[in-house]
N, C-alpha and C positions, 0 to 999 in steps of 0.2 A: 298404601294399597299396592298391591304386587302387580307384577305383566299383568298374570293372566286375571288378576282381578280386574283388571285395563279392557283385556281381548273380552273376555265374557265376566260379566258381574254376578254370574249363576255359578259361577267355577266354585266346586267345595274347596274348599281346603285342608291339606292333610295335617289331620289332629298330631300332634309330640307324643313320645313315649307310648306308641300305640302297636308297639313290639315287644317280642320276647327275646332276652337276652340267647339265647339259644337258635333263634332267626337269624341274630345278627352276627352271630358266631358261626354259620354253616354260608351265609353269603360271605364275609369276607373272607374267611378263611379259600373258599374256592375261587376269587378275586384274587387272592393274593399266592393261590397255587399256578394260575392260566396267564395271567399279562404280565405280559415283554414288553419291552420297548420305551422304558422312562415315564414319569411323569404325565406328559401328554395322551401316551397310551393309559394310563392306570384313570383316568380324571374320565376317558373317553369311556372304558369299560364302565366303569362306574355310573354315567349319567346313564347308559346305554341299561344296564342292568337295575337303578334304583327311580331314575325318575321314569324309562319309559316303558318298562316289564314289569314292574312292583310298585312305581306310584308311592315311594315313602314320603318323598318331597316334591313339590313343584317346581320347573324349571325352573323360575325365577330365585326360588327357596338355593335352588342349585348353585345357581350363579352368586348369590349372597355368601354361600360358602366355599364356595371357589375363593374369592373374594377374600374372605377372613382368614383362610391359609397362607394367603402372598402378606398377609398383612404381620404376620407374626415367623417367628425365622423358624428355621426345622423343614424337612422332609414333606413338600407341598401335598404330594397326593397322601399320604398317612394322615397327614391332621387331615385332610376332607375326610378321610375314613371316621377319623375321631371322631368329627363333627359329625359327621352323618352316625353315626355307632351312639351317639348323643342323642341326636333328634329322635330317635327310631325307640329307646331304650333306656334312656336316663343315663345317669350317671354308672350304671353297670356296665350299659353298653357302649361308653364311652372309650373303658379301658379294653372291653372286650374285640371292637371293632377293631382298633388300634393292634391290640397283640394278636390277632388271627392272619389281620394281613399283612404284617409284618415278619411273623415267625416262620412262615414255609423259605423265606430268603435268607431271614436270619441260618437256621439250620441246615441250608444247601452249603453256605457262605464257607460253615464252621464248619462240615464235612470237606469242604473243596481245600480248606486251610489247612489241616491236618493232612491230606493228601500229598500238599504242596510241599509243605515239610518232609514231608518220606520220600517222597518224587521227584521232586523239584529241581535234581541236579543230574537226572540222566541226561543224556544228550539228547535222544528227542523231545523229552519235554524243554529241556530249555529251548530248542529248536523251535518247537511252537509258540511258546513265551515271547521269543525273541520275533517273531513274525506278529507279534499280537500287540505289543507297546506300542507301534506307531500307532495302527487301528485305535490304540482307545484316545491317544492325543487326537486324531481326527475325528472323532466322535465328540471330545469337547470341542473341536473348532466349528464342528458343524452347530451345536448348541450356540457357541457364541455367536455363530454366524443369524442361527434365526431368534436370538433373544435380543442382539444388537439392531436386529433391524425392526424390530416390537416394541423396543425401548428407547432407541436412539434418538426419535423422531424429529424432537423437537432441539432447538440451541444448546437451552440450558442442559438435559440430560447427559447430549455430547461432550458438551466442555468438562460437565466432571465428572464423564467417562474418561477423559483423555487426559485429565490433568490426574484422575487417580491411577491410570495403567502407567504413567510414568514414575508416579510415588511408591507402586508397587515393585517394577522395574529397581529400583532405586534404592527398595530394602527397608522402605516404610512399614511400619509394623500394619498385618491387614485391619486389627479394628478400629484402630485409628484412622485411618484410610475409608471403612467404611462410615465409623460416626462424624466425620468430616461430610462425606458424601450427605448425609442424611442432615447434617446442618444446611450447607450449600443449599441443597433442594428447599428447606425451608428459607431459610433468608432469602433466595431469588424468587419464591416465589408471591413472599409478602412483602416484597419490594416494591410491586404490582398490584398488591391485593390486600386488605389489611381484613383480620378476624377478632369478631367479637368481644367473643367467649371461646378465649383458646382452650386445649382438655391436653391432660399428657396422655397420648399416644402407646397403643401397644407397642408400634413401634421405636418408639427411643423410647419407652422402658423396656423394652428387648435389649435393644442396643446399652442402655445402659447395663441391666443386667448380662450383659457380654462383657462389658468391661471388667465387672467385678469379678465375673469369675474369672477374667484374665489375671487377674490381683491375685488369683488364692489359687491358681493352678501354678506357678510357680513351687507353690510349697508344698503342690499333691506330687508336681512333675517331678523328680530326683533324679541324681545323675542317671543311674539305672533303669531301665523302666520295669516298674513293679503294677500290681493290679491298682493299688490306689494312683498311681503317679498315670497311668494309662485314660482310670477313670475322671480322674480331674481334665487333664488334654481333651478327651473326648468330650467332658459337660461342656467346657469353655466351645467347643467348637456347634455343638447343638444348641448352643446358647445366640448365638450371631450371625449363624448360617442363613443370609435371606435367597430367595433367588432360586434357578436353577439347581438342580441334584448336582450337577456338574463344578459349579464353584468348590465344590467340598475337595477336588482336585488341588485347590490352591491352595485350601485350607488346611489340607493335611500335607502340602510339599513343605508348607511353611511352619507348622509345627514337629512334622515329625522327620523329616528329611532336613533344614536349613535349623532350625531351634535346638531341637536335642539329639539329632544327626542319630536318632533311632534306625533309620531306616535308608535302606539307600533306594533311586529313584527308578530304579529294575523293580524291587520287592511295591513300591508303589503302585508303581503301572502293571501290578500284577495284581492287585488286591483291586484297582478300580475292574480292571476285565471280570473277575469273580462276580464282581459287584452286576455286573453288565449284562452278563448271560445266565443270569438267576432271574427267574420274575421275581415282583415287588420293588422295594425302593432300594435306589442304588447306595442309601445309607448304610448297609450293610454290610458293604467295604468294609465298615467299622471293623464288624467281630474276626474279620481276617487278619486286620492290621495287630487288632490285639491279643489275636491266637497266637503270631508271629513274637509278641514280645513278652508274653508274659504265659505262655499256655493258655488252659483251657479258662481259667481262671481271667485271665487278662483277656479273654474273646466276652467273657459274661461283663468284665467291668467298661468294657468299649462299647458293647451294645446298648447298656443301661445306660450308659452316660451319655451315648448320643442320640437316644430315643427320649430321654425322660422328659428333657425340656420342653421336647412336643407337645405330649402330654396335657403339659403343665401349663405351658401357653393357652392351648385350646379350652383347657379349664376356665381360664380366666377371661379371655378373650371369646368365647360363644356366646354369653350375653348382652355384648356388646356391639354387635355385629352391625346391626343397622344402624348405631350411632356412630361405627369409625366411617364407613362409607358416607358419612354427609359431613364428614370435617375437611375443609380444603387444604388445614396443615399436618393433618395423617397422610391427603393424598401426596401433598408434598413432600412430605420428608420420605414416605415411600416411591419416592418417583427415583428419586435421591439415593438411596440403597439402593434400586434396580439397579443404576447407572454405576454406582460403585460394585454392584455382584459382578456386571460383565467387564466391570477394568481385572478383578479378579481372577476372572475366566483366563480374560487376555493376557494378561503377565506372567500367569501359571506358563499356559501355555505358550508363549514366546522364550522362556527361561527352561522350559524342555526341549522344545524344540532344536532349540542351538546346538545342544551335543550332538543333533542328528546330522548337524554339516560334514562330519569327517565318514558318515554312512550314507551312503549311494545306494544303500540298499533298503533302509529304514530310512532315510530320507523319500525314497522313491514311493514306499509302501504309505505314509505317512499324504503326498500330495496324492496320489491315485485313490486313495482310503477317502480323504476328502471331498474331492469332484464328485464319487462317486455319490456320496454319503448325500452333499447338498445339491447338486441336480437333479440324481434320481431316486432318493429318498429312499435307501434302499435302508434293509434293518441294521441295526447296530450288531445285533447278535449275530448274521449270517455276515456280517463284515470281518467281526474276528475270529469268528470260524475260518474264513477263507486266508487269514495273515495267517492262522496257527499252519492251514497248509501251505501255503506257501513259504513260510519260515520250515516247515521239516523239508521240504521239496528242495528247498535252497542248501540247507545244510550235508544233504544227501549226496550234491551236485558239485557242492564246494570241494 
């Protein structure tokens, strides 16, 4: 029985598949042209436009699949799209919800990338550039800031939050680091509590299926970076990403910056900014990263390969929805990943930060970026708008 079968027992409920693919392809797609602002903002537009203007799902429907996205790694608010592009439409609309509100960010991302490449070395652009890197490290500190204090809450979370941002610190490979996390959560929590009828988990079979293609992206990854060696890096990384849009910052200083030294951590923190002031998901980044190493070709193999897994997840994982929310060692082992996403967060950005100490300037931009960021919640995007002028303002001045 759902809430509102709770609230009122007269409440209809809204029948599956009681759409047109072509519905659900003119809402997302305008969803995924209009909201800013991460995850939180896209999750918000979306109940705002589906459960309380169109009525496809019921709140509680909602919250179930809220629910099943955190439960499965990948790009949170995209797979709610899936899901809901699923309930609405079948299996058509699965994949259609998915690619409409996906693709207005994907194809800003890949114009802005190309751009970068032609541009990218005038002096006022780099001038803005350089005002805008610190802005997006305080953009993840303020993520960590309100994801750590959502997840932190209890002991056990803490401790292998803190035991994992040291391991990460420390040069611990991340998925081992996080399928550790998601042990830990389990074993502490049935240390206290013993189950049944255990079930395996989308969860660690996520995590497991992270490992393996840890195993085979070796062999896509080549000294070079080519479209196949691009598209293996990216599946490995859609494959284990839980958590915040924001971890994918760790995830890609660690494969493509520190692993195969693809990328230096300028051209990083320029592809998250991309990623940042485009509406949709900040996964997007991707197809910059990989316009950057392989052309246009290696922007399509970044994008597939870090969207697919979504996809593919929510395929498998939408039936089962109301049986992972009543297992106590789903909830734990996903309590477990949370705690291991924000050691993530943390590490990334502690191991960027540092180079900022010999910059008084990008230092400075970096804690004013922040303050501002988590006391007055001000937007990400009018944040580094205002570093890009203050980085040309400075450079004018110097």
């Amino acid at each position: 029985m759902s809430i509102d079968d709770d609230i009122n027992p007269a409440a209809p409920r809204v029948s599956e598949n009681a759409g047109s693919v072509s519905e659900v392809a003119r809402v997302f797609l305008r969803l995924g042209l209009t909201t800013f602002g991460g995850p939180a903002a896209h999750i918000s537009a979306m109940e705002d436009e589906l459960v309380q203007r169109r009525g496809w799902v019921t709140r509680s429907e909602f919250v179930d699949l809220v629910s099943a996205a955190n439960l499965v790694p990948g790009p949170n608010s995209t797979e709610l799209a899936i899901h809901l592009g699923f309930r609405r439409a079948g299996w058509p609309g699965l994949a259609v919800a998915g690619l409409t509100f996906l693709g207005p960010a994907v194809a800003m991302v890949w114009v802005m990338a190309v751009l970068y490449q032609q541009y990218g070395r005038r002096a006022e652009v780099g001038a803005m550039l350089t005002g805008m890197q610190p802005v997006v490290l305080a953009v993840v500190a303020q993520a960590l800031w309100r994801l750590g204090r959502a997840v932190l809450r209890a002991p056990t979370p803490f401790a292998i939050a803190v035991i994992a941002t040291i391991a990460i610190v420390a040069g611990i490979n991340e998925l081992l680091v996080l399928a550790a996390a998601a042990i830990g959560g389990m074993v502490l929590s049935t240390s206290s509590r013993t189950e049944a009828a255990p079930i395996v988990t989308p969860s660690l079979t996520a995590t497991g299926a992270g490992i393996a293609a840890s195993s085979v992206a070796p062999i896509l990854a080549l000294t070079a970076p080519t479209a196949l060696g691009v598209f293996g890096a990216f599946l490995k990384i859609g494959s284990v990403l839980f958590g915040s849009g924001y971890v994918l910052l760790a995830f890609l200083r660690a494969e493509f910056v520190e692993r195969h030294a693809w990328l230096t951590e300028t051209q990083l923190l320029d592809a998250i900014a991309a990623g940042q002031v485009t509406p949709g998901p900040l996964f997007s980044s991707a197809t910059f990263i990989g316009y950057l190493l392989a052309g246009h070709v290696g922007a399509a193999a970044a994008t597939v390969g870090i969207f697919l897994p979504a996809f593919l997840f929510v395929a498998i994982s939408g039936p089962l929805v109301r049986r992972i929310r009543k297992s106590p060692r789903a909830s734990a082992a996903l309590d477990g990943v949370n705690a291991g996403s924000v050691a993530l967060m943390a590490g990334a950005v502690l191991l960027m930060v540092r180079p900022m100490a010999t910059s008084p300037f990008a230092l400075g931009i970096f804690l004013a970026a922040s303050v501002l960021l988590i006391r007055l919640r001000i937007g990400a995007g009018w944040m580094l708008l205002a570093g890009a002028a203050i980085g040309l303002l400075y450079a004018q001045l110097a």
